[in-house]
mmCIF file of the N, C-alpha and C atoms, coordinates in Angstrom:
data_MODEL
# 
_entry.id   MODEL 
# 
loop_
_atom_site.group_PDB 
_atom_site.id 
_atom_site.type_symbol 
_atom_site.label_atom_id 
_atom_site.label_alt_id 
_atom_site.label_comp_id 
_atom_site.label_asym_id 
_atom_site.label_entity_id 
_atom_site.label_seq_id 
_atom_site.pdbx_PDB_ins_code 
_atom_site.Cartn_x 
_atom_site.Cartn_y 
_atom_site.Cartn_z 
_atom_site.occupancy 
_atom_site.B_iso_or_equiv 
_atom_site.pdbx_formal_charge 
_atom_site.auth_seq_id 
_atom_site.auth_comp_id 
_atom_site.auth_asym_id 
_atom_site.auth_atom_id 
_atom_site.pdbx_PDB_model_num 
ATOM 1   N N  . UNK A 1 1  ? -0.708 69.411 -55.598 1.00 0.00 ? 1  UNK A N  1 
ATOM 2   C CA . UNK A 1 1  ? -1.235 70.641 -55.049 1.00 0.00 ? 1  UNK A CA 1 
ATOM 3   C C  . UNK A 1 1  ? -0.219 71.768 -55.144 1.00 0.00 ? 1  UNK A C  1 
ATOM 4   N N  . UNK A 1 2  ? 0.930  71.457 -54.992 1.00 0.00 ? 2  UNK A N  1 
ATOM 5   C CA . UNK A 1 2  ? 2.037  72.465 -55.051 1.00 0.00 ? 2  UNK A CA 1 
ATOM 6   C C  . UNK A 1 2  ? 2.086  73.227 -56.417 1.00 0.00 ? 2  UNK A C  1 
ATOM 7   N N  . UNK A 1 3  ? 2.041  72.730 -57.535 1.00 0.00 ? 3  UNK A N  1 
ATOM 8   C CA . UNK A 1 3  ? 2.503  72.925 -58.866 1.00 0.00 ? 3  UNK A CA 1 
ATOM 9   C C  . UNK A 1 3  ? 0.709  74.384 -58.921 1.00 0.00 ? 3  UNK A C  1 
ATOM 10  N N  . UNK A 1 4  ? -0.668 73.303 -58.569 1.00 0.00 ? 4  UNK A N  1 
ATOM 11  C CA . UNK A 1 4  ? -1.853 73.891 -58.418 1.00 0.00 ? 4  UNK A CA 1 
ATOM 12  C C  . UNK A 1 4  ? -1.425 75.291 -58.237 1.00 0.00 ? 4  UNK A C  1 
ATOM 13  N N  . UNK A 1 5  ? -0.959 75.537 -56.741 1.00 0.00 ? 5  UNK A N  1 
ATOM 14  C CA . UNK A 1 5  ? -0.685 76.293 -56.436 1.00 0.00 ? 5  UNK A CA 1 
ATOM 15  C C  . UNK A 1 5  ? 0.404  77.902 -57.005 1.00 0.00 ? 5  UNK A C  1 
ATOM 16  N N  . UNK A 1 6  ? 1.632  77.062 -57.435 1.00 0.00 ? 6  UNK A N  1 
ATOM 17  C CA . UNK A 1 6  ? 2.212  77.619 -58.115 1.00 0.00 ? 6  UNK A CA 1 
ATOM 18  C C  . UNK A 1 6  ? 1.579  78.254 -59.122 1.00 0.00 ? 6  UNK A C  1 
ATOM 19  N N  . UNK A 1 7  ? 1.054  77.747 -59.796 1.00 0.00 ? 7  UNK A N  1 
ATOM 20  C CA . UNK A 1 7  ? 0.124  78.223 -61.438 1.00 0.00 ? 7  UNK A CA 1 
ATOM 21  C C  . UNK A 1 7  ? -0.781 79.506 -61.080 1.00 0.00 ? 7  UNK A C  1 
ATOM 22  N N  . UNK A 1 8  ? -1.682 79.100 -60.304 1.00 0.00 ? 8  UNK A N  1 
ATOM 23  C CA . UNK A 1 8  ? -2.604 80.127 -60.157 1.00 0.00 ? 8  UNK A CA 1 
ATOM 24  C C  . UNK A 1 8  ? -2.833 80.189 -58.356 1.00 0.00 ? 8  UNK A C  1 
ATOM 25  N N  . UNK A 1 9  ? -2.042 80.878 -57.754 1.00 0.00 ? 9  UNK A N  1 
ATOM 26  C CA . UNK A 1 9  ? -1.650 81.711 -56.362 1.00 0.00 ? 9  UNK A CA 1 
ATOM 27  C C  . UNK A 1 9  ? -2.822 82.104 -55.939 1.00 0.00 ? 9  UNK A C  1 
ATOM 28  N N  . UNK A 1 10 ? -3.927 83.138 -56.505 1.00 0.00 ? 10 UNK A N  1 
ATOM 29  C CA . UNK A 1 10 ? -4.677 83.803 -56.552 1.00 0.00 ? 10 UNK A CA 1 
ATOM 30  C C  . UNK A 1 10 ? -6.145 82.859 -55.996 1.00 0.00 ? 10 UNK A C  1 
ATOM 31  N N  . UNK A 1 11 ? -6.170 81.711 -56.027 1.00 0.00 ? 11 UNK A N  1 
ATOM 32  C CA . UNK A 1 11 ? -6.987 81.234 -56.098 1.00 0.00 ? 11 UNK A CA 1 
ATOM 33  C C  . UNK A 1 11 ? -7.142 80.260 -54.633 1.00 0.00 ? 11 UNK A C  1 
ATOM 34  N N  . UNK A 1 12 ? -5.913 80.500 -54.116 1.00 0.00 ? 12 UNK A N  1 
ATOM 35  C CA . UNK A 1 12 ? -5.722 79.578 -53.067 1.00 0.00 ? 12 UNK A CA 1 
ATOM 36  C C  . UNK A 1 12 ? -4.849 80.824 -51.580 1.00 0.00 ? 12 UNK A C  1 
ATOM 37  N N  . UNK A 1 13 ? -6.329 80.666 -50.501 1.00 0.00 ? 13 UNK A N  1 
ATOM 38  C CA . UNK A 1 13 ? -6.186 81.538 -49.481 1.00 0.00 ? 13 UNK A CA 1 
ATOM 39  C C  . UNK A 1 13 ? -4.968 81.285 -48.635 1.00 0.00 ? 13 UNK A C  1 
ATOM 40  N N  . UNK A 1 14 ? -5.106 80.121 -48.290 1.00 0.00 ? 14 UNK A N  1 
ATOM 41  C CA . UNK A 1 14 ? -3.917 79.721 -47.411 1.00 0.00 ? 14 UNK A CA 1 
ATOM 42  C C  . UNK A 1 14 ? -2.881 78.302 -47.854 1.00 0.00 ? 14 UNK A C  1 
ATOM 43  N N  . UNK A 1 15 ? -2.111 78.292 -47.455 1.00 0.00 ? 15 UNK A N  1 
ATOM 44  C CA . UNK A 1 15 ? -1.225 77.423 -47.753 1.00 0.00 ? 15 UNK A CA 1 
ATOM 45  C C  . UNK A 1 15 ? -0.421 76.564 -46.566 1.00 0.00 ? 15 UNK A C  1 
ATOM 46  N N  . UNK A 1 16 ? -0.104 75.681 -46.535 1.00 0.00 ? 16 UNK A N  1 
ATOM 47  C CA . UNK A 1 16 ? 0.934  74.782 -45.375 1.00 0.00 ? 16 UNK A CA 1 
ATOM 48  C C  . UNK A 1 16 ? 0.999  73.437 -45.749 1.00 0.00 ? 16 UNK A C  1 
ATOM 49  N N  . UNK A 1 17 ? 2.596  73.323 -45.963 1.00 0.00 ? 17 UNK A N  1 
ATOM 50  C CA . UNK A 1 17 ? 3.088  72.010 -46.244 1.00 0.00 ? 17 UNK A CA 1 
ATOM 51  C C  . UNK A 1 17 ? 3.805  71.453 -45.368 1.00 0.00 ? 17 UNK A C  1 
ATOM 52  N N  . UNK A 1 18 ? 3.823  70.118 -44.945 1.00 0.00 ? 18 UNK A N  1 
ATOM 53  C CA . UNK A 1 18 ? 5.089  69.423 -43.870 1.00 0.00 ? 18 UNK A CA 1 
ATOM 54  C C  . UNK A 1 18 ? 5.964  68.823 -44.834 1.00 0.00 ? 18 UNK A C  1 
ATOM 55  N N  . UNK A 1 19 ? 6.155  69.098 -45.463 1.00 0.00 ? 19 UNK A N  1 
ATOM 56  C CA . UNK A 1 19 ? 7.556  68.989 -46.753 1.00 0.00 ? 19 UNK A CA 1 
ATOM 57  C C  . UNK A 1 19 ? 8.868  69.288 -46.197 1.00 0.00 ? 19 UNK A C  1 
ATOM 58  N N  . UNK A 1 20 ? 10.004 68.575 -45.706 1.00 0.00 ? 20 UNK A N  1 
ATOM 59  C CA . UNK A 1 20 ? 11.131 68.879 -45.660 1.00 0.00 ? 20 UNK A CA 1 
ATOM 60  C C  . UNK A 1 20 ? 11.478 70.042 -46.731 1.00 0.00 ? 20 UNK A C  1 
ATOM 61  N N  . UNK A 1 21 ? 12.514 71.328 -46.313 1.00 0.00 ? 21 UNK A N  1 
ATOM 62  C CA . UNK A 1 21 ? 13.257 72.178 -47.287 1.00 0.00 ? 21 UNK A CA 1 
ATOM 63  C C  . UNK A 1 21 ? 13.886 71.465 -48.265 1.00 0.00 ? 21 UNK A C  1 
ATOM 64  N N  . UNK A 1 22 ? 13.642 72.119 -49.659 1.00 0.00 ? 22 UNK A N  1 
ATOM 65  C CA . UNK A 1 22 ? 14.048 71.591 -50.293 1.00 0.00 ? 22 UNK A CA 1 
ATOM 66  C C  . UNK A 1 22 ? 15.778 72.303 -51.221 1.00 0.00 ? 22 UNK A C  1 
ATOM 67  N N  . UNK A 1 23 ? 16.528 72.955 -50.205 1.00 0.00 ? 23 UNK A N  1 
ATOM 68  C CA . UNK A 1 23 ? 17.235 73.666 -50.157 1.00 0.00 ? 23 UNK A CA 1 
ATOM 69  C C  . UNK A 1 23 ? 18.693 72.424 -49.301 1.00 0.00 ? 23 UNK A C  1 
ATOM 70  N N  . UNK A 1 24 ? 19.824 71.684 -50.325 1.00 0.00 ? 24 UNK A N  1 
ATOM 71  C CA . UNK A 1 24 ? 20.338 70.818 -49.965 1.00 0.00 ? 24 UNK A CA 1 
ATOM 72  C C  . UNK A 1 24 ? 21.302 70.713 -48.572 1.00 0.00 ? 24 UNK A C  1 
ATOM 73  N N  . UNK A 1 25 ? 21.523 72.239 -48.682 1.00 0.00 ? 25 UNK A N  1 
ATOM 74  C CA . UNK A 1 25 ? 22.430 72.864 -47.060 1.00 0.00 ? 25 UNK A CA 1 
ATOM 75  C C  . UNK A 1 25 ? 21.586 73.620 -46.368 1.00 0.00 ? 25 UNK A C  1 
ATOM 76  N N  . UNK A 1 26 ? 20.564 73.406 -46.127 1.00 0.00 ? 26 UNK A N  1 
ATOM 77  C CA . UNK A 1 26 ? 19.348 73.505 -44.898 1.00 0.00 ? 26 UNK A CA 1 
ATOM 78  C C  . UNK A 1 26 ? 19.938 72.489 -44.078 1.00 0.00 ? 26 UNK A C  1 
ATOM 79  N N  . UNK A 1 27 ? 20.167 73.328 -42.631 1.00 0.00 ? 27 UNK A N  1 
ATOM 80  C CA . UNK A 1 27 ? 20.593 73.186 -41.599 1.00 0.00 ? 27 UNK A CA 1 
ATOM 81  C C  . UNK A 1 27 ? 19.823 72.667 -40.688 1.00 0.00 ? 27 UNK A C  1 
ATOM 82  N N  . UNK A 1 28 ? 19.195 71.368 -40.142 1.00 0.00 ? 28 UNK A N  1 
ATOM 83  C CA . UNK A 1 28 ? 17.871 71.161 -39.714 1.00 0.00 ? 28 UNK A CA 1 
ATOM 84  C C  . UNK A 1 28 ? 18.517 71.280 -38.113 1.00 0.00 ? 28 UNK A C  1 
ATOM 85  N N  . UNK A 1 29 ? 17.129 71.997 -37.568 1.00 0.00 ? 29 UNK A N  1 
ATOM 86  C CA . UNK A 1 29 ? 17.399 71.904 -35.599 1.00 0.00 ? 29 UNK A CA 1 
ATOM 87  C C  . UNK A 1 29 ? 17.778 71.358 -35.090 1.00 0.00 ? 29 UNK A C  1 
ATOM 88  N N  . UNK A 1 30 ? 18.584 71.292 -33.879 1.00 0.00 ? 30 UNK A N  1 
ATOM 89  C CA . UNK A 1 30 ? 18.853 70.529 -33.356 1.00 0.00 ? 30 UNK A CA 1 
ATOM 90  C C  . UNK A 1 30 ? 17.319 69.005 -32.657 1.00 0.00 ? 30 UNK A C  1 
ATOM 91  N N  . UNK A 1 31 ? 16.470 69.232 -32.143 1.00 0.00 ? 31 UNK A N  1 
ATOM 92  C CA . UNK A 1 31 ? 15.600 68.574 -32.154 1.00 0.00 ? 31 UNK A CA 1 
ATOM 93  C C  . UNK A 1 31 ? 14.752 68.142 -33.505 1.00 0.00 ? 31 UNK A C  1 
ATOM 94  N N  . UNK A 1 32 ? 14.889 68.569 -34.185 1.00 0.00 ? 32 UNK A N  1 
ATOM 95  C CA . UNK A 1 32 ? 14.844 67.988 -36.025 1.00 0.00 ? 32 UNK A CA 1 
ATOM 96  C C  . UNK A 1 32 ? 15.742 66.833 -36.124 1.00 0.00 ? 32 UNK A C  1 
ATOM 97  N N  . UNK A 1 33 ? 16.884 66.963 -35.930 1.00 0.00 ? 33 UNK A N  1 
ATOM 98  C CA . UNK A 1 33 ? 18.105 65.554 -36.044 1.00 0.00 ? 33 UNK A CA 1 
ATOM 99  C C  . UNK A 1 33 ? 18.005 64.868 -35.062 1.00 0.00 ? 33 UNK A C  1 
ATOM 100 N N  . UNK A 1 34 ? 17.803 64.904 -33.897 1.00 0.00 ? 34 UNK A N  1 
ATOM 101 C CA . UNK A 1 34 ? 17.290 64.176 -33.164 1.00 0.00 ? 34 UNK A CA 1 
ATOM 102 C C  . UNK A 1 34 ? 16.060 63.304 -33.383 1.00 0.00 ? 34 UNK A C  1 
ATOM 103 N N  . UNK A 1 35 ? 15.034 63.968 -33.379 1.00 0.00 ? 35 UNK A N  1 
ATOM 104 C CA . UNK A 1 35 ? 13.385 62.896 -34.231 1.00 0.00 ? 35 UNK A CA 1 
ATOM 105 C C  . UNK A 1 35 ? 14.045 61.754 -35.655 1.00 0.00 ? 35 UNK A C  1 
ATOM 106 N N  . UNK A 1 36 ? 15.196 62.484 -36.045 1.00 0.00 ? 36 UNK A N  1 
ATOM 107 C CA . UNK A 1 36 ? 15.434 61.919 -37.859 1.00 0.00 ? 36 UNK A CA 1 
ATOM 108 C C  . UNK A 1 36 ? 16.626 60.507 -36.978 1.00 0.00 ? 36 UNK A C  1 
ATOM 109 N N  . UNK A 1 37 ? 16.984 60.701 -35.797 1.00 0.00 ? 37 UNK A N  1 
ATOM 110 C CA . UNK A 1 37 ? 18.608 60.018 -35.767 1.00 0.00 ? 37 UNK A CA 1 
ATOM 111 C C  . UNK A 1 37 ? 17.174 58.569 -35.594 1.00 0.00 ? 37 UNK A C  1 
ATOM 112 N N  . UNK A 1 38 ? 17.247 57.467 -36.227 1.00 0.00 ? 38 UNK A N  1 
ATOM 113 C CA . UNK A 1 38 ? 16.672 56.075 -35.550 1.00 0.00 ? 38 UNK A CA 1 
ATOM 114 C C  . UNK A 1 38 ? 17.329 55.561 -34.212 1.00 0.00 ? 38 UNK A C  1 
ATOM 115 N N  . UNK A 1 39 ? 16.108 55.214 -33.623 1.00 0.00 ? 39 UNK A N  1 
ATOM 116 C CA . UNK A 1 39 ? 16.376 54.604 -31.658 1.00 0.00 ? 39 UNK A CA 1 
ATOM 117 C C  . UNK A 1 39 ? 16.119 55.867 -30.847 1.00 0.00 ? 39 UNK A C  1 
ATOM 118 N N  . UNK A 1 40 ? 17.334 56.920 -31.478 1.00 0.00 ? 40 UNK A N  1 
ATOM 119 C CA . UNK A 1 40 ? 17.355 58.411 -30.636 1.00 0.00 ? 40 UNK A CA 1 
ATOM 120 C C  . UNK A 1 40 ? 15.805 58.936 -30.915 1.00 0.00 ? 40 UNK A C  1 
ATOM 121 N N  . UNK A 1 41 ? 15.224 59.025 -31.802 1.00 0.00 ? 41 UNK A N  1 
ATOM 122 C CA . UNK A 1 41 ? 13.993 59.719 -32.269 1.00 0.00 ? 41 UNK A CA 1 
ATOM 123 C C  . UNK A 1 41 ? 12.819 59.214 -31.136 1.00 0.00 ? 41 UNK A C  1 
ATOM 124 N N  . UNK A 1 42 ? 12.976 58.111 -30.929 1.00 0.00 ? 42 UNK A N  1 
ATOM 125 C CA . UNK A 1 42 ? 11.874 57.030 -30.773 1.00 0.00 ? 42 UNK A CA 1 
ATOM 126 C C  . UNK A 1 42 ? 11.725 57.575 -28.884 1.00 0.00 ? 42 UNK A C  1 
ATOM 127 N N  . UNK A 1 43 ? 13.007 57.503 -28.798 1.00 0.00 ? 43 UNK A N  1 
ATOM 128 C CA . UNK A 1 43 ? 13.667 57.837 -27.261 1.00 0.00 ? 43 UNK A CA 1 
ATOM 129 C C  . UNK A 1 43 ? 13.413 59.364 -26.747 1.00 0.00 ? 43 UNK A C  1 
ATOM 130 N N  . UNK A 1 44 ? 13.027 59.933 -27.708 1.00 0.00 ? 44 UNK A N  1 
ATOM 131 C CA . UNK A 1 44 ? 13.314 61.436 -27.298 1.00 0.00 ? 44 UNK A CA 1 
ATOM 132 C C  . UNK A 1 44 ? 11.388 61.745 -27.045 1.00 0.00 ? 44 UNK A C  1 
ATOM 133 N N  . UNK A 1 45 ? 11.055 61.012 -27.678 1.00 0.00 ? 45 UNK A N  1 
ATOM 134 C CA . UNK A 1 45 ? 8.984  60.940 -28.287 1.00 0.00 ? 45 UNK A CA 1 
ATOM 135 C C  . UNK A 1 45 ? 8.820  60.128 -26.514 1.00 0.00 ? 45 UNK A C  1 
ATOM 136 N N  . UNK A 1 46 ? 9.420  59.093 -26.410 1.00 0.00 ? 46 UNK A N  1 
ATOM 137 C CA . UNK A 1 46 ? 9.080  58.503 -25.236 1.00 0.00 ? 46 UNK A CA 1 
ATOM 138 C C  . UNK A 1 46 ? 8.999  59.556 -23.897 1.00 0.00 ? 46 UNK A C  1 
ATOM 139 N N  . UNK A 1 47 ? 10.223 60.234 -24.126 1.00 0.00 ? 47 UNK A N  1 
ATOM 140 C CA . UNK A 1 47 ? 10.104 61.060 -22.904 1.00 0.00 ? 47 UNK A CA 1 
ATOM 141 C C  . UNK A 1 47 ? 9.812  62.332 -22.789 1.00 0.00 ? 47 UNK A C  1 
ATOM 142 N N  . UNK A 1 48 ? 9.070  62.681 -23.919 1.00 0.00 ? 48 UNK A N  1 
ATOM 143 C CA . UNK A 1 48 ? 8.163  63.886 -24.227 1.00 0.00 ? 48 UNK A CA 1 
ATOM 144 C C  . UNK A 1 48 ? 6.713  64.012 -24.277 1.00 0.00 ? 48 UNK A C  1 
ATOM 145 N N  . UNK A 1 49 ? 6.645  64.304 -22.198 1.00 0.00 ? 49 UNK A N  1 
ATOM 146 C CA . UNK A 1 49 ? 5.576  64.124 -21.423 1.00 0.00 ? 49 UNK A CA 1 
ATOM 147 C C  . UNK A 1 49 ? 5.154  65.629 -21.827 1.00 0.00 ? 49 UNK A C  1 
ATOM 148 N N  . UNK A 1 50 ? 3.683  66.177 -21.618 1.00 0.00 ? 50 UNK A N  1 
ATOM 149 C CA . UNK A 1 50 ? 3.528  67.166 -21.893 1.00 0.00 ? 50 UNK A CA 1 
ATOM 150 C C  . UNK A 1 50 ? 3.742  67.929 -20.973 1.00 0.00 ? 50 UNK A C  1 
ATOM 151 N N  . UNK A 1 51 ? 4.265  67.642 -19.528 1.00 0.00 ? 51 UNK A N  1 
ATOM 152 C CA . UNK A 1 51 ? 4.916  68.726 -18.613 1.00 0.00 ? 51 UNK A CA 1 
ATOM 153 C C  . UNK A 1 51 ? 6.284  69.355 -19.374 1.00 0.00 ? 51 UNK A C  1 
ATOM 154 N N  . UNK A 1 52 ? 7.272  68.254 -20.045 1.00 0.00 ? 52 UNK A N  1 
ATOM 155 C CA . UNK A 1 52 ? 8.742  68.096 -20.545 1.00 0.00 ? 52 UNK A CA 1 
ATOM 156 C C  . UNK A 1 52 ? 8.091  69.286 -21.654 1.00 0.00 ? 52 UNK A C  1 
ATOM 157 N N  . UNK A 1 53 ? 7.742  69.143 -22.569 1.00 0.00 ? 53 UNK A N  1 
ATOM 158 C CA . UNK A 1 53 ? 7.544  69.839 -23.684 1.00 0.00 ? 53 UNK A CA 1 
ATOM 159 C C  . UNK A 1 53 ? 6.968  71.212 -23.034 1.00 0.00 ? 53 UNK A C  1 
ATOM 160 N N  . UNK A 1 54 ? 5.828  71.630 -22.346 1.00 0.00 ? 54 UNK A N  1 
ATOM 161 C CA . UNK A 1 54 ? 5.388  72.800 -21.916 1.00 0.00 ? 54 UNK A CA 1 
ATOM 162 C C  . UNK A 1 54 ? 6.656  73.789 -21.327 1.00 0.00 ? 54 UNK A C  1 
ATOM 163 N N  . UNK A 1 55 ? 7.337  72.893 -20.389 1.00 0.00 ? 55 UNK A N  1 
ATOM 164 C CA . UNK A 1 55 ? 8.713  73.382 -19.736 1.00 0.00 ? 55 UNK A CA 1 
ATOM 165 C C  . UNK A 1 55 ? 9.686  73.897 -20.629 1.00 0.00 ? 55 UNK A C  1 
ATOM 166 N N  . UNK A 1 56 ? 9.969  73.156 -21.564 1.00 0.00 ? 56 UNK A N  1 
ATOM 167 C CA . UNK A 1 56 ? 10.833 73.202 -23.002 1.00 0.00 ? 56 UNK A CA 1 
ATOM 168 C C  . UNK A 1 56 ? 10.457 74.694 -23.757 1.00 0.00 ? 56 UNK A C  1 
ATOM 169 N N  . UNK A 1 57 ? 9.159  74.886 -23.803 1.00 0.00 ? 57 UNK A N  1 
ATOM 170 C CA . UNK A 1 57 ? 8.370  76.006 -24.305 1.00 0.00 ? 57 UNK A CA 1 
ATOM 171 C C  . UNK A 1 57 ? 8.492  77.049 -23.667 1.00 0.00 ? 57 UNK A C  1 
ATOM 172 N N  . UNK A 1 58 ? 8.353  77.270 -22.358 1.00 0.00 ? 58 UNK A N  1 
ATOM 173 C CA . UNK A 1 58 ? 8.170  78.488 -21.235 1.00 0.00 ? 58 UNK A CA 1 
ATOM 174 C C  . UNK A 1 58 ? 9.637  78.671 -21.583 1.00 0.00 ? 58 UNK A C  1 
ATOM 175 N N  . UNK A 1 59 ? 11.039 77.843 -21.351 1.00 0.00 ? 59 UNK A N  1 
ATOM 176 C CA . UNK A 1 59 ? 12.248 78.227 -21.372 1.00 0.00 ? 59 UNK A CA 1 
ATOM 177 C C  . UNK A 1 59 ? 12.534 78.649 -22.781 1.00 0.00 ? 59 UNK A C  1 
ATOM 178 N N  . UNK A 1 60 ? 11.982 78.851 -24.347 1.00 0.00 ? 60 UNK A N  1 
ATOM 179 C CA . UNK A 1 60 ? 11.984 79.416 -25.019 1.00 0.00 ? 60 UNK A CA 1 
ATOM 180 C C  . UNK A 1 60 ? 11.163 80.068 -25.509 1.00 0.00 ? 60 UNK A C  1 
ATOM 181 N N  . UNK A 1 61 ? 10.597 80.864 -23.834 1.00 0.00 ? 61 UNK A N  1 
ATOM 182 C CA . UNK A 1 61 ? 10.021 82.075 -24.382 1.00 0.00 ? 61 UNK A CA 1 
ATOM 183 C C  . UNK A 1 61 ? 8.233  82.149 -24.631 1.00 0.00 ? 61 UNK A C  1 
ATOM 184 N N  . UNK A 1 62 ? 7.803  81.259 -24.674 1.00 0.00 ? 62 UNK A N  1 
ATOM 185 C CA . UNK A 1 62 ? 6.116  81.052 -25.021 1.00 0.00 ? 62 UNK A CA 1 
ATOM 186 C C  . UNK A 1 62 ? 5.420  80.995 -23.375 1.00 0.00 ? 62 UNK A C  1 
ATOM 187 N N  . UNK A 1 63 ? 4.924  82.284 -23.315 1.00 0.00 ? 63 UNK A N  1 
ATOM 188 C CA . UNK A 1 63 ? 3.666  82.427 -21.545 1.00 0.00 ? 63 UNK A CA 1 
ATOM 189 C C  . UNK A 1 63 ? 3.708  81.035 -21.128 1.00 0.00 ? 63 UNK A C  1 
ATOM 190 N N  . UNK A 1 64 ? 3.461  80.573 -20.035 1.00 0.00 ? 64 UNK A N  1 
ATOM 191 C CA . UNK A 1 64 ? 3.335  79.640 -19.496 1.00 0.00 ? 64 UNK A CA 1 
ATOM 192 C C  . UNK A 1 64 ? 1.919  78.873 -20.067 1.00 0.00 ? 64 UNK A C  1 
ATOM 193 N N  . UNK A 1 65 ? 0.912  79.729 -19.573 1.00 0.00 ? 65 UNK A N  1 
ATOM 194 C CA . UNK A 1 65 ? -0.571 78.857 -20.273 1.00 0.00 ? 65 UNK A CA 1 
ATOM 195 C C  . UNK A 1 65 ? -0.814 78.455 -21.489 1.00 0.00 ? 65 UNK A C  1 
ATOM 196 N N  . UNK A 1 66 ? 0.281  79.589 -22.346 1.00 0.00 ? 66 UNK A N  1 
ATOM 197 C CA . UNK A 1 66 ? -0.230 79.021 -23.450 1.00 0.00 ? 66 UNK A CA 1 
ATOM 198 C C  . UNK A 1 66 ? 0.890  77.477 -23.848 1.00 0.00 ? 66 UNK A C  1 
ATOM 199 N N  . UNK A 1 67 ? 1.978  77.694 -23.161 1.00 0.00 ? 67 UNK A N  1 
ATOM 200 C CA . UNK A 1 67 ? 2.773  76.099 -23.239 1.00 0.00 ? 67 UNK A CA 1 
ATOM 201 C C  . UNK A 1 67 ? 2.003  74.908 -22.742 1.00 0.00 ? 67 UNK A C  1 
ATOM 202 N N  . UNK A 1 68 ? 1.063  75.301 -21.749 1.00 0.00 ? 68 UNK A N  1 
ATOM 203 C CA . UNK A 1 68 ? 0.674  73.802 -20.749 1.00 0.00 ? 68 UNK A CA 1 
ATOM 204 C C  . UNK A 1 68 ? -0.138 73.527 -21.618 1.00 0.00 ? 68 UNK A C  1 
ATOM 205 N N  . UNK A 1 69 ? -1.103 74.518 -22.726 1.00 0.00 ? 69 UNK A N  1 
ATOM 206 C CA . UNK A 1 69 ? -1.966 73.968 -23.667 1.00 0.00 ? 69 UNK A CA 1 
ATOM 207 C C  . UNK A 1 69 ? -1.066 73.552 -24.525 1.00 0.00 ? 69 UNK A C  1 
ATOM 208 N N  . UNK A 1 70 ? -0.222 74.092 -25.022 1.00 0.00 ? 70 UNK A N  1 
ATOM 209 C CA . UNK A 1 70 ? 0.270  73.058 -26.185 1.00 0.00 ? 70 UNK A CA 1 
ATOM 210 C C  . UNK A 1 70 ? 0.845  71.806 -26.013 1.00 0.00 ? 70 UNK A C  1 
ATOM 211 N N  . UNK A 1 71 ? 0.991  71.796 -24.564 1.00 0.00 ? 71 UNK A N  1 
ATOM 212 C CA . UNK A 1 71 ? 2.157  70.446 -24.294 1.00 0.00 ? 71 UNK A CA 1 
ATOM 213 C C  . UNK A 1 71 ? 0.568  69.528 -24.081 1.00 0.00 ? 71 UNK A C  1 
ATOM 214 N N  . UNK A 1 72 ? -0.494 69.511 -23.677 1.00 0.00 ? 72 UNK A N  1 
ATOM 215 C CA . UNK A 1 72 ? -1.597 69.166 -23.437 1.00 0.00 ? 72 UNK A CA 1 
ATOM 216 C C  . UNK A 1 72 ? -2.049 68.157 -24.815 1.00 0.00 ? 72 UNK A C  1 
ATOM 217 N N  . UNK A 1 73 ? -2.200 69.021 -25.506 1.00 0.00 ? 73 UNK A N  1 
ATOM 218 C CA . UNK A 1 73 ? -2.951 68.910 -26.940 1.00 0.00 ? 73 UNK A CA 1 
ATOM 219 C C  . UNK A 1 73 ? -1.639 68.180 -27.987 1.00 0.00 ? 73 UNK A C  1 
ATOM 220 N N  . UNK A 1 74 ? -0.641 68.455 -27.820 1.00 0.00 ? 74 UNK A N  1 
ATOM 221 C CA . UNK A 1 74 ? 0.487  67.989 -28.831 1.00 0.00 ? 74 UNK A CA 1 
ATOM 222 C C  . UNK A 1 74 ? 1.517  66.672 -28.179 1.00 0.00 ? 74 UNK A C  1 
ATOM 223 N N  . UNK A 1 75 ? 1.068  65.966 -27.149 1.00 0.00 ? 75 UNK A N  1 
ATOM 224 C CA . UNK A 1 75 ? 2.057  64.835 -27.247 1.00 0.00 ? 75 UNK A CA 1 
ATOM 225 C C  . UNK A 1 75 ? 0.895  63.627 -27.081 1.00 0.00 ? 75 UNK A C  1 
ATOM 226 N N  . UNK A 1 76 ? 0.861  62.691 -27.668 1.00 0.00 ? 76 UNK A N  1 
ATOM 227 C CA . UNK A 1 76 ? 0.504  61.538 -27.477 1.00 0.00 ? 76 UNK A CA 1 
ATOM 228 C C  . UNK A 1 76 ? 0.557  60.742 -26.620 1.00 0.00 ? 76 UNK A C  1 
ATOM 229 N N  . UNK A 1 77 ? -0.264 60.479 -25.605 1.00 0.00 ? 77 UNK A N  1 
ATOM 230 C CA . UNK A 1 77 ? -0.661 59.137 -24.811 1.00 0.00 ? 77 UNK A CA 1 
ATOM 231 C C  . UNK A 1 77 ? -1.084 58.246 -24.874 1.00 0.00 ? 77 UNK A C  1 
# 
């Protein structure tokens, strides 16, 4: 799909890949290396209740309602 894309742009409205950068000194987040470290990843998912994550959100900045929905809808039970 990528290459698709590349070729003829014009033809394709939107785009989104979960593709790691493919840029070799891309600096990944701190919670990026964390999910990637094995045990730590696994550990960090365990205790990412959707209160933890909504909270996480409001303290960087995202309205409150719209965090409790995302922490709602985005962690797994």
């Amino acid at each position: 799909m990528v290459r698709a894309v590349s070729l003829e742009p014009t033809l394709v409205r939107t785009w989104a890949a979960g593709a790691a950068p493919l840029d070799p000194e891309y600096e990944w987040h701190k919670a990026a290396k964390l999910w990637q470290t094995p045990g730590v990843g696994e550990q960090v998912m365990e205790k990412l209740t959707p209160e933890v994550l909504a909270s996480a959100l409001v303290a960087a900045g995202v309205p409150q309602a719209d965090a409790t929905t995302a922490g709602s809808i985005s962690t797994p039970r």
